[in-house]
C-alpha positions in Angstrom: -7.7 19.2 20.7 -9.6 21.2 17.8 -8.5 20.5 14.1 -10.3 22.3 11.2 -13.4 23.6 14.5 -13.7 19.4 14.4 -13.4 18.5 18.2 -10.9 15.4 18.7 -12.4 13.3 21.2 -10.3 12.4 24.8 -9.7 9.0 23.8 -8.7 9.6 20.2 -5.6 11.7 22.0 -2.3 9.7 21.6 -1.0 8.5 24.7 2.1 10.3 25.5 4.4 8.8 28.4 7.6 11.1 28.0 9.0 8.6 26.2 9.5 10.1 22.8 11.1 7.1 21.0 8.1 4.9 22.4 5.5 7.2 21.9 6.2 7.2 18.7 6.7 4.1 17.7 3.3 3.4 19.1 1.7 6.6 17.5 3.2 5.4 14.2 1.4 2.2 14.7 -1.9 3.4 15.6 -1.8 5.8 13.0 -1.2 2.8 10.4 -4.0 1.0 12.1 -6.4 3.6 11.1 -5.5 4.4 7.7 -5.3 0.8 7.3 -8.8 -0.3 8.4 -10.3 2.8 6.4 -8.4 2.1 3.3 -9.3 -1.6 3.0 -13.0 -0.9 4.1 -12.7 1.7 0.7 -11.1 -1.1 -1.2 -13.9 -3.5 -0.4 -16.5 -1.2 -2.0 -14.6 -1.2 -4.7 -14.4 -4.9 -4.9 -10.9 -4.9 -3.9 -8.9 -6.7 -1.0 -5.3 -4.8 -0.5 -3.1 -7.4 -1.9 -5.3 -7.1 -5.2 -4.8 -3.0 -4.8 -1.3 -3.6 -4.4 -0.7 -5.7 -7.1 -2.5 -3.8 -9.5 -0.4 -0.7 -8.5 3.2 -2.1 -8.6 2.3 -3.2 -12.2 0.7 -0.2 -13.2 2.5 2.5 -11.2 6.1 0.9 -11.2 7.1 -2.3 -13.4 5.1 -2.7 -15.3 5.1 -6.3 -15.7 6.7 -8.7 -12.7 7.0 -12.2 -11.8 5.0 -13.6 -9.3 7.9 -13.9 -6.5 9.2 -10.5 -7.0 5.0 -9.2 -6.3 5.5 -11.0 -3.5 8.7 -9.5 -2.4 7.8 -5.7 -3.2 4.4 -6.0 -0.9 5.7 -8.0 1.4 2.6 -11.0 0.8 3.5 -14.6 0.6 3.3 -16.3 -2.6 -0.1 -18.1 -1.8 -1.7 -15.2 -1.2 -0.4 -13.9 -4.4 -1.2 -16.4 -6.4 -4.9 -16.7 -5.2 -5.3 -12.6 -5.9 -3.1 -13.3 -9.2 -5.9 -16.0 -10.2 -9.0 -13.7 -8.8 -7.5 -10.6 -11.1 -7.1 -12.8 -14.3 -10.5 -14.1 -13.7 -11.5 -10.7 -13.7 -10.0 -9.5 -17.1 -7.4 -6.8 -14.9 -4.3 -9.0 -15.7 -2.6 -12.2 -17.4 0.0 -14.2 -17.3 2.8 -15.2 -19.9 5.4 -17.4 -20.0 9.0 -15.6 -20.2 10.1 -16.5 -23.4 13.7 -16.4 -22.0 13.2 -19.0 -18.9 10.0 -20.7 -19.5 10.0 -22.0 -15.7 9.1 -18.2 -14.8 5.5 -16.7 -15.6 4.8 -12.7 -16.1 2.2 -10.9 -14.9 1.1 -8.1 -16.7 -2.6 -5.6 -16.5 -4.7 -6.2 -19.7 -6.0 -3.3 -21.3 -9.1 -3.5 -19.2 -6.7 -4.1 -15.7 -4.7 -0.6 -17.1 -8.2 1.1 -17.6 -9.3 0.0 -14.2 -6.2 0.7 -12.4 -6.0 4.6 -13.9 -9.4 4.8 -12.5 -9.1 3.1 -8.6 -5.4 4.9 -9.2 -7.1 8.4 -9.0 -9.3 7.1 -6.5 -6.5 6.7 -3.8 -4.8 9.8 -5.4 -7.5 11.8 -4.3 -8.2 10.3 -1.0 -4.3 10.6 -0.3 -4.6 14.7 -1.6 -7.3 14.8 1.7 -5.4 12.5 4.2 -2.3 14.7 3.4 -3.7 18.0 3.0 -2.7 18.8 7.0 1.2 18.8 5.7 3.0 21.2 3.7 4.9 20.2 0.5 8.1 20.2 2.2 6.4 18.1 5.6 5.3 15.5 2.8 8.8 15.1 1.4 10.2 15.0 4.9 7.6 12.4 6.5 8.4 10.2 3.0 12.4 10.6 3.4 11.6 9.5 7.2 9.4 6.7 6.1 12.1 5.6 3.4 14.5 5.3 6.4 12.3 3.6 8.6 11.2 0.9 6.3 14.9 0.5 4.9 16.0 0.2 8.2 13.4 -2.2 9.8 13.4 -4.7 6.6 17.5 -5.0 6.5 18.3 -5.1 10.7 15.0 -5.7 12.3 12.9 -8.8 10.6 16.5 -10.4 10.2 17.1 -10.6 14.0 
């Protein structure tokens, strides 16, 4: 195969069987494999591990603030490892933690100033890196693979890990 005059090698080819549904279920895996091990080897020169990434994302990108359990819950990390990243990123200056004044059995985690400057920057980062991982699908592809994703993810959190 030739993408972009770039020869793929033989044993970079996906295996295909004729088994569509396993092919690629396996393809799927292997292609989150890859983007996996590259994006935490990128992390890791930016003196980030993943969980640290993700956490700095959900609060920056979605919430906001969050409680420890539900950071755990929305990356899918147990709470140990969350609160040893928690602790490494308030070390750090990125974020801190409040007591809610409503229930003061429940701490929030929010990003400092410093941990929103920081994320804007490592944000853009993966933005751009995403832009060139992405660039081989169309707008309407990218909203497709995403709806597919959405589906998959849905579907594997509520009837697969349960069985």
């Amino acid at each position: 195969m030739v993408i972009k005059e770039k020869v793929i090698e033989p044993e970079w080819e996906p295996l295909e069987t004729g088994d569509i549904l396993l092919d690629s279920f396996v393809h799927l895996k292997t292609v989150g494999r890859i983007m996996n091990r590259d994006f935490t080897s990128r992390l890791t020169k930016l003196g980030l591990t993943r969980v640290n990434f993700c956490i700095i994302y959900q609060l920056r990108q979605k919430f906001g603030s969050s409680t420890p359990t539900m950071l755990s819950k929305r990356i899918y990390v147990n709470k140990h490892n969350i609160s040893q990243a928690i602790t490494e990123l308030e070390k750090d200056g990125i974020v801190k933690r409040t007591i809610n004044n409503s229930d003061n059995r429940t701490t929030i985690i929010t990003l400092t100033n410093k941990g929103k400057q920081y994320a804007d920057k490592i944000i853009t980062d993966v933005r751009k890196l995403s832009r060139r991982v992405m660039s081989v699908l169309s707008e309407e592809e990218l909203q497709t693979l995403d709806k597919m994703m959405t589906r998959i993810r849905y579907h594997y959190l509520l009837e697969i890990l349960d069985q």
